[in-house]
C-alpha positions as a Markdown table, in Angstrom:
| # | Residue | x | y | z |
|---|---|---|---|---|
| 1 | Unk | 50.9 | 64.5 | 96.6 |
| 2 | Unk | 54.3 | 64.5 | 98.4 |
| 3 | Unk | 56.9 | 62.4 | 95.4 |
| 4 | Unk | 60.5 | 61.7 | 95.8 |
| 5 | Unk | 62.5 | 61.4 | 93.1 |
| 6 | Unk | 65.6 | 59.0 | 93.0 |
| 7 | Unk | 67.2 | 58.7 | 90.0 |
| 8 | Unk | 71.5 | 59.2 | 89.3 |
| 9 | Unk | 70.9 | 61.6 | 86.5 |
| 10 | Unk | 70.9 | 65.3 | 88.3 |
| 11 | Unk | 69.5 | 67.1 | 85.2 |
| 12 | Unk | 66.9 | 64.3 | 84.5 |
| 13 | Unk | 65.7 | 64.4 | 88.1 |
| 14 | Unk | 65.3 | 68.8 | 87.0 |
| 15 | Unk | 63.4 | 67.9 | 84.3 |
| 16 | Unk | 60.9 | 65.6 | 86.2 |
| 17 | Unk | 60.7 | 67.7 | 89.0 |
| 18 | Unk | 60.0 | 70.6 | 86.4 |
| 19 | Unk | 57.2 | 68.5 | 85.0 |
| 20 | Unk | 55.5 | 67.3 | 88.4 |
| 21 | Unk | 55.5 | 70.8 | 89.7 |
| 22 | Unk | 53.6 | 72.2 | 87.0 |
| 23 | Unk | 50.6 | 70.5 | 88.4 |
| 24 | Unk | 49.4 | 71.9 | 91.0 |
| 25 | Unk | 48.6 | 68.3 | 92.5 |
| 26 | Unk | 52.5 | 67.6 | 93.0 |
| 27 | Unk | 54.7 | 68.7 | 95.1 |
| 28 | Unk | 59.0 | 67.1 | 95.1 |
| 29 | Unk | 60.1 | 67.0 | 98.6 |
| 30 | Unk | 63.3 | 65.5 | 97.8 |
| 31 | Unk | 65.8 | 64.4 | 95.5 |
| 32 | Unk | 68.0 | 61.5 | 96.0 |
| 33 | Unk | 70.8 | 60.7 | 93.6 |
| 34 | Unk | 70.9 | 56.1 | 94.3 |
| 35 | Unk | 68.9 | 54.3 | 96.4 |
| 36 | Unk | 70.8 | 54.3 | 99.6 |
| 37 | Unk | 70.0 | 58.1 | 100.2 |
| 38 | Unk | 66.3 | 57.5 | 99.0 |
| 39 | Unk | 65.5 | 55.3 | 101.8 |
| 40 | Unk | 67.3 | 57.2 | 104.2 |
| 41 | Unk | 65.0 | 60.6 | 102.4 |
| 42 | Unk | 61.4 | 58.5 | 103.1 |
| 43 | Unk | 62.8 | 57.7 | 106.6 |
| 44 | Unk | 62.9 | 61.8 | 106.9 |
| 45 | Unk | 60.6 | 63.2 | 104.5 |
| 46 | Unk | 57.5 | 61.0 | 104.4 |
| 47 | Unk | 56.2 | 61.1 | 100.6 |
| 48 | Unk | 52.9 | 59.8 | 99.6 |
| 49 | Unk | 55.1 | 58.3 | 96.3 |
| 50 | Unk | 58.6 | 57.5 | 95.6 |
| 51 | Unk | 59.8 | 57.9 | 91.5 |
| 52 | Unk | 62.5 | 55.4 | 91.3 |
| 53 | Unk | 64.9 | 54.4 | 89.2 |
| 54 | Unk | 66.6 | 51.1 | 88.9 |
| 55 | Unk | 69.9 | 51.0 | 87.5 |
| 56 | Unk | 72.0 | 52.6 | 90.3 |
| 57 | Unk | 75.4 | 52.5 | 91.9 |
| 58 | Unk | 76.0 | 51.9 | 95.8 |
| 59 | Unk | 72.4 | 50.3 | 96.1 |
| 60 | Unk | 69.9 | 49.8 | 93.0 |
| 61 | Unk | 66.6 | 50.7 | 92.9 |
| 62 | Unk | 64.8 | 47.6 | 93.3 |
| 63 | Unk | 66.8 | 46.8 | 96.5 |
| 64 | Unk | 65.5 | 50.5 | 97.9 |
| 65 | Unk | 61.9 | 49.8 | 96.8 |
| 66 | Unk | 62.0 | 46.2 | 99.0 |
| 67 | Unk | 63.5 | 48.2 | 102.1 |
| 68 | Unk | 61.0 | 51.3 | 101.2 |
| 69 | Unk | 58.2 | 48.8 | 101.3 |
| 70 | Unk | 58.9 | 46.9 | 104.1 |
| 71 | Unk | 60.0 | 49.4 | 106.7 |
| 72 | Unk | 57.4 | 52.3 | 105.0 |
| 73 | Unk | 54.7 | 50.8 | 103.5 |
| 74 | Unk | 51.8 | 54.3 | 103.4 |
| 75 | Unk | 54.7 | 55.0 | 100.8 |
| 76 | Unk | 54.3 | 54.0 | 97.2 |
| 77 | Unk | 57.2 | 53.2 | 94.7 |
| 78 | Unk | 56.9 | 54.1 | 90.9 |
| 79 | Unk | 59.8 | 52.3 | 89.0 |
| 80 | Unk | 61.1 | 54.2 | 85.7 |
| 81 | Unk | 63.3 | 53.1 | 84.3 |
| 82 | Unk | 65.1 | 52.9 | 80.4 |
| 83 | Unk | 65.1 | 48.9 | 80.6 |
| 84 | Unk | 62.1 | 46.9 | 79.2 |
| 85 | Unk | 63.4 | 43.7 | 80.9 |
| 86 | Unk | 61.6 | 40.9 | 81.9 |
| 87 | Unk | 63.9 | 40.1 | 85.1 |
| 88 | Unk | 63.7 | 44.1 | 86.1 |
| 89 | Unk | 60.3 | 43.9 | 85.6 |
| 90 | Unk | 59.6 | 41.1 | 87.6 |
| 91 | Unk | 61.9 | 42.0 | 90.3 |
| 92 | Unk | 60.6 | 45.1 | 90.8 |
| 93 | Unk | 56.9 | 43.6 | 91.0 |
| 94 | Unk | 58.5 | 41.2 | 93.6 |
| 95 | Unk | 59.9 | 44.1 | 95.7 |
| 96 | Unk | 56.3 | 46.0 | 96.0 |
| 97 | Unk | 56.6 | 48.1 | 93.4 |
| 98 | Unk | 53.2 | 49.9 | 92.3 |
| 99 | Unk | 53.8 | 50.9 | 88.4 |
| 100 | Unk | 56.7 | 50.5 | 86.3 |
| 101 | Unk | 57.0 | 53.1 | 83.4 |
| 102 | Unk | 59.4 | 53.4 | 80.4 |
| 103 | Unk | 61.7 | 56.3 | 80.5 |
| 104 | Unk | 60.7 | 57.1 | 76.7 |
| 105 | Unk | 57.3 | 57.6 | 78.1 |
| 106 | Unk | 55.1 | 60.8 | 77.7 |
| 107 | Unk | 55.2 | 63.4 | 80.6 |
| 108 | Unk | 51.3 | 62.9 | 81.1 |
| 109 | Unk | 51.7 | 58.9 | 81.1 |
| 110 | Unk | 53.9 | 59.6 | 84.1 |
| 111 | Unk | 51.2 | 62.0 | 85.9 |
| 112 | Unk | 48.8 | 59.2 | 84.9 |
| 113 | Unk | 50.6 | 56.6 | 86.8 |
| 114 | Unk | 51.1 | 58.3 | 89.6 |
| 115 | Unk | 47.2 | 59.5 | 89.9 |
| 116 | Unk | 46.4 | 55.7 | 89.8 |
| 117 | Unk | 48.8 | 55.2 | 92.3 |
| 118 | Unk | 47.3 | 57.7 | 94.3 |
| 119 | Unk | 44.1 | 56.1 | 94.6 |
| 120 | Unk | 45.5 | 52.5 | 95.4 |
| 121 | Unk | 45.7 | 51.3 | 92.0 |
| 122 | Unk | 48.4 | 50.1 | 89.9 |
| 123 | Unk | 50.0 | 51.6 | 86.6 |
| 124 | Unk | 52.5 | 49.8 | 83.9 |
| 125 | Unk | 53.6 | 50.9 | 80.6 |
| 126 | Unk | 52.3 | 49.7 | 77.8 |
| 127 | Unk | 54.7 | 47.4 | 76.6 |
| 128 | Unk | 55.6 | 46.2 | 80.1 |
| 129 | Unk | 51.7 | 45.7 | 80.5 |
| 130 | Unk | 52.3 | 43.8 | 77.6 |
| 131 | Unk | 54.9 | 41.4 | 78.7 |
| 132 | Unk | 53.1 | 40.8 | 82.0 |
| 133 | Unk | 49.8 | 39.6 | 79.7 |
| 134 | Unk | 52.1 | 37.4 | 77.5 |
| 135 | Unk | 53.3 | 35.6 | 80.6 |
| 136 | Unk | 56.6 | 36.4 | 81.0 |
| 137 | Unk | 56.6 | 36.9 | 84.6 |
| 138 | Unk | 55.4 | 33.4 | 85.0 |
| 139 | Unk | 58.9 | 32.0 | 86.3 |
| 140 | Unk | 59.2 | 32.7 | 89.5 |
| 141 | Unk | 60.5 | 29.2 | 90.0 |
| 142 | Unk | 63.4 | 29.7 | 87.4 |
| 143 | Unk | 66.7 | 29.3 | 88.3 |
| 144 | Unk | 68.1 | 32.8 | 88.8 |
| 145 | Unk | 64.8 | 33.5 | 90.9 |
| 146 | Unk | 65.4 | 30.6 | 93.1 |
| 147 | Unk | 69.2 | 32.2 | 93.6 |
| 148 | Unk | 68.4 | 35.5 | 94.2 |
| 149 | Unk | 65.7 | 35.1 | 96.1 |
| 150 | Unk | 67.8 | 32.6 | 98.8 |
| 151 | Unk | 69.9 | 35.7 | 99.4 |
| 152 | Unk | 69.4 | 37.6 | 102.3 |
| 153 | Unk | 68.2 | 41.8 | 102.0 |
| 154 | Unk | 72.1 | 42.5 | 103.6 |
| 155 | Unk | 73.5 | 39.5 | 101.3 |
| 156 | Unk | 72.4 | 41.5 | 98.3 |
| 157 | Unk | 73.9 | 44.5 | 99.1 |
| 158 | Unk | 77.0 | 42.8 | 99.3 |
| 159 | Unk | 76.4 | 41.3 | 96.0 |
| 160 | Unk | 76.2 | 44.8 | 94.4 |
| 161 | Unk | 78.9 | 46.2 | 96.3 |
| 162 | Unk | 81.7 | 43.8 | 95.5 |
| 163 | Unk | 80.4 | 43.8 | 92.3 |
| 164 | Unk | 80.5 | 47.3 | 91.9 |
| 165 | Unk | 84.5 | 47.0 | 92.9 |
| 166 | Unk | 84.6 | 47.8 | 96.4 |
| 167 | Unk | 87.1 | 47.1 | 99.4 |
| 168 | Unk | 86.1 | 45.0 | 102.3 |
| 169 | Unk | 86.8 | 48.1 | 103.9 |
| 170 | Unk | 84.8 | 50.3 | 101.8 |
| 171 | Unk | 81.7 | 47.9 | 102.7 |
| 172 | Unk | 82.2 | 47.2 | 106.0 |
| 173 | Unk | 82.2 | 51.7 | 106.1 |
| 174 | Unk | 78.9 | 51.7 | 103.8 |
| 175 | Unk | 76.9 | 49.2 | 105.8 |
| 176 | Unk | 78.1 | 49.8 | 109.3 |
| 177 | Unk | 79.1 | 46.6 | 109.9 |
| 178 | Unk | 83.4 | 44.9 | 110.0 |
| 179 | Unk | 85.1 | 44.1 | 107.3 |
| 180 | Unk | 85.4 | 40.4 | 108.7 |
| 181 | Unk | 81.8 | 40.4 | 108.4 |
| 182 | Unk | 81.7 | 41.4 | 105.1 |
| 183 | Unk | 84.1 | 38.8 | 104.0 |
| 184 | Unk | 81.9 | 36.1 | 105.8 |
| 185 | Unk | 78.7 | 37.4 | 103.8 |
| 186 | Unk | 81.0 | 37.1 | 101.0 |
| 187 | Unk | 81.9 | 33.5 | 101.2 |
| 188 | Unk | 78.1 | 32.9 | 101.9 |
| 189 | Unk | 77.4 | 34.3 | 98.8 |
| 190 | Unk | 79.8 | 32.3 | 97.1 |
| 191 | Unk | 77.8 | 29.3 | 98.4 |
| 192 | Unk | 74.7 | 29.9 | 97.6 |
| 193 | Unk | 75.4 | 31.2 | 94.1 |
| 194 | Unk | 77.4 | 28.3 | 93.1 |
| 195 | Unk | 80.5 | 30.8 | 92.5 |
| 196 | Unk | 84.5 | 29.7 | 93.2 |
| 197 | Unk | 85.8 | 33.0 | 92.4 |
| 198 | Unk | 84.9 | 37.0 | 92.9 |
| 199 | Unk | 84.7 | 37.4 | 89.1 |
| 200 | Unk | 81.9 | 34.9 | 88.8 |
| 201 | Unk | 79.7 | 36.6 | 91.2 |
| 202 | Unk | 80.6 | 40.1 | 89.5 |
| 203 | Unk | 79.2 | 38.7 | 86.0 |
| 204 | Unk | 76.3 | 37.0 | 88.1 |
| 205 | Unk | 75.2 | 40.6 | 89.4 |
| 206 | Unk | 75.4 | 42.6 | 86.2 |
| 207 | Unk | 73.6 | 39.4 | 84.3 |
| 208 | Unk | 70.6 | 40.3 | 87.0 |
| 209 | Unk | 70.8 | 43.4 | 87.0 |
| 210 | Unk | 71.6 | 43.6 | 90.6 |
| 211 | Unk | 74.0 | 46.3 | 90.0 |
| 212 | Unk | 74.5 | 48.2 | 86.4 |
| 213 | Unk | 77.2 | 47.4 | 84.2 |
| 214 | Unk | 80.7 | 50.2 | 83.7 |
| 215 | Unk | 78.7 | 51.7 | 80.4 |
């Protein structure tokens, strides 16, 4: 099995690649330090399974598991992640996500979930499998769902990087695209988020998770 690993944490991503290729049934074709680089690394490498996390600067990993799936779908995405949150959870379901495992979890759990994975199934942590059963992803017609999911793929990317502090300029050079353009997505956002000023849509992202807060 071809796996990608994208995570922001060089020595964590040694220590899973150091795990996986103990098995002879793994191989790590790439590493990719946020999700902008890992889509770019399916695009050229073609795994069979992506390990992602979520919490990353630039663009998080449940926005690269929604481009992933849409644009690569032979290619499987296995959230893991240190945050047992219902709205990570759910997003990442949302995006296509195939298993979403706990970063406390056991080396083998993680070869377990991507065996399933392997063979078209599905693999979730316990206690995430947990929260799923309880019904806590039952609200796809909350609030914050109906918000986010009015934004467009491009408008969220915006979201995360004004949020994350950017320039228009900055942007506008990340996403190919003019800073004018940028500035209208911007006051789009503010729109359809309800939001008079920058700060407002900054607190909005990091409340979502749509980008990870400065700790």
């Amino acid at each position: 099995m071809r796996v990608l690993l994208v995570d922001d944490h060089t020595l964590f991503r040694q220590g899973l690649r150091t795990l996986l290729e103990k098995h002879g049934e793994f191989r790590v074709v790439g590493e990719a330090e946020d999700g902008r680089r890992g889509v770019t690394l399916v695009e050229e490498l073609h795994p069979d399974v992506v390990v992602m996390d979520i919490a990353m600067k630039g663009l998080n990993g449940i926005e690269a598991t929604r481009q992933i799936r849409s644009r690569f779908p032979n290619t499987q995405v296995v959230m893991l992640s240190m945050h047992l949150l219902e709205s990570y959870v759910r997003q990442a379901l949302e995006a296509g996500a195939a298993g979403y495992l706990l970063k406390s979890a056991a080396g083998s759990e993680l070869v377990a979930a991507l065996e399933s994975v392997r063979n078209g199934g599905s693999y979730f942590s316990a206690p995430v499998s947990r929260m799923i059963v309880e019904g806590y992803l039952e609200t796809s017609k909350a609030a914050t769902v109906e918000k986010l999911s009015v934004l467009t793929p491009r408008e969220r990317e915006v979201l995360q990087l004004i949020a994350e502090g950017n320039s228009y300029k900055e942007i506008a050079t990340a996403l190919s695209i003019s800073p004018k353009t940028v500035g209208q997505h911007r006051d789009r956002l503010m729109q359809k988020l309800h939001c008079r000023r920058t700060a407002e849509l900054v607190k909005f992202a990091v409340r979502e998770g749509v980008t990870p807060d400065s700790e």
